[in-house]
C-alpha positions in Angstrom: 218.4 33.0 -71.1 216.4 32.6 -74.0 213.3 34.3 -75.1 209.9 33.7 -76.2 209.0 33.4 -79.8 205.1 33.4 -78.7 203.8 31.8 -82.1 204.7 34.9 -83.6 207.4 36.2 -86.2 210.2 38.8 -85.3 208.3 42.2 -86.6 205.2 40.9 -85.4 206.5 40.4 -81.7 208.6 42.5 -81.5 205.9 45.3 -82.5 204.0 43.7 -79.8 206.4 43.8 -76.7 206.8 47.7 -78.0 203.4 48.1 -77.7 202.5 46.4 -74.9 205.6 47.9 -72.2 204.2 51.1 -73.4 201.0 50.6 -72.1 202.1 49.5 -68.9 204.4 52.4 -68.2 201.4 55.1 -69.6 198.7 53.1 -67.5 200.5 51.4 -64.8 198.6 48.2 -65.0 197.5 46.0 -67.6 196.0 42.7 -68.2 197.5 40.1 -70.8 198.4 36.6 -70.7 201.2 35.5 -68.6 203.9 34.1 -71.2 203.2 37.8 -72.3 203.8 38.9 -69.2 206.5 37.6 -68.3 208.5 38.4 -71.5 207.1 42.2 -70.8 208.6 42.2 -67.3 212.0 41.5 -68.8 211.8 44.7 -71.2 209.8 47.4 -68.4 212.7 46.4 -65.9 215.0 47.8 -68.5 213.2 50.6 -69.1 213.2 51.5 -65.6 217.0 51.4 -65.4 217.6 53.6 -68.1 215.2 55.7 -66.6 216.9 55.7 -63.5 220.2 56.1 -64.9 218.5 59.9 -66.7 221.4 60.5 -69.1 221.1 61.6 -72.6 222.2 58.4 -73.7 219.5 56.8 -71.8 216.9 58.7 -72.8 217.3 57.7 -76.7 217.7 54.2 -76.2 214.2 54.8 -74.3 212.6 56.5 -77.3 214.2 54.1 -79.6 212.1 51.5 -78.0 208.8 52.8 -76.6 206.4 54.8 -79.0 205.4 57.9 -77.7 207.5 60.3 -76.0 205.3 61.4 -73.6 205.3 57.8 -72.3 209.5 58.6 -72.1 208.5 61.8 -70.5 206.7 60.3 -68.0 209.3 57.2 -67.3 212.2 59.6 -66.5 210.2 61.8 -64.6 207.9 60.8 -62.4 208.4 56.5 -62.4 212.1 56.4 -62.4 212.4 59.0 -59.4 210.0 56.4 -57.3 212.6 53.8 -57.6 215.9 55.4 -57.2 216.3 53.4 -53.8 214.8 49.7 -55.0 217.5 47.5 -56.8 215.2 45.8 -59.5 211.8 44.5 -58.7 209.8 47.2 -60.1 206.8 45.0 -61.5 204.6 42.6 -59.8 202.4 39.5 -61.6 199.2 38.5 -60.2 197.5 35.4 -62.0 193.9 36.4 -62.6 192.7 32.7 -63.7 191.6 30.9 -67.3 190.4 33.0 -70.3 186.8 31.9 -71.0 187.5 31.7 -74.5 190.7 29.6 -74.9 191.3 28.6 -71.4 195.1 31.0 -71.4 196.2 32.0 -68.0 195.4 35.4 -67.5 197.2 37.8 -65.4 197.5 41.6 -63.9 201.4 43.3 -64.4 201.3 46.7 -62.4 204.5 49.0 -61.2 205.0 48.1 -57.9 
């Protein structure tokens, strides 16, 4: 399956996907654009699972990615715990409607 480039470069999206699945697993909801979004769901779902799995092994692959270890902290456990039963599925889109600026489709991610 291939990826987004998102009219961006490699550091700069790549910086941004960081940034932006670490806000959603510190705040639990955020608002963005949904080609955003839906590249973000891709990367929180395999957060999750390494959360869920809760090995060593796991946990630095987790702090390789997101940037701040409370954030990691918090994934492994309090949000990983919630989800030990559910078999993926563990964010939900909701389309918000147009940006008044630029007209982009605006949406809601959350944890489910």
């Amino acid at each position: 399956m291939a990826y987004r480039k998102l009219n961006r470069n490699t550091g700069n999206r790549r910086a941004m996907l960081r940034s932006i699945v670490t806000s959603l697993i510190k705040n639990g909801r955020i608002q963005t654009t949904e080609p955003k979004a839906k590249e973000l769901n891709r990367i929180a779902e395999k957060m999750i699972t390494l959360g869920k799995r809760g090995d060593l092994h796991s946990r630095r692959l987790a702090l390789s990615y997101l940037m701040d270890e409370d954030v990691v902290t918090q994934l492994f456990n309090t949000i990983a715990p919630k989800y030990a039963d559910r078999q993926g599925g563990y964010t939900r889109i909701m389309k918000l409607g147009f940006r008044r600026g630029d007209s982009a489709s605006m949406v809601i991610v959350e944890l489910v």
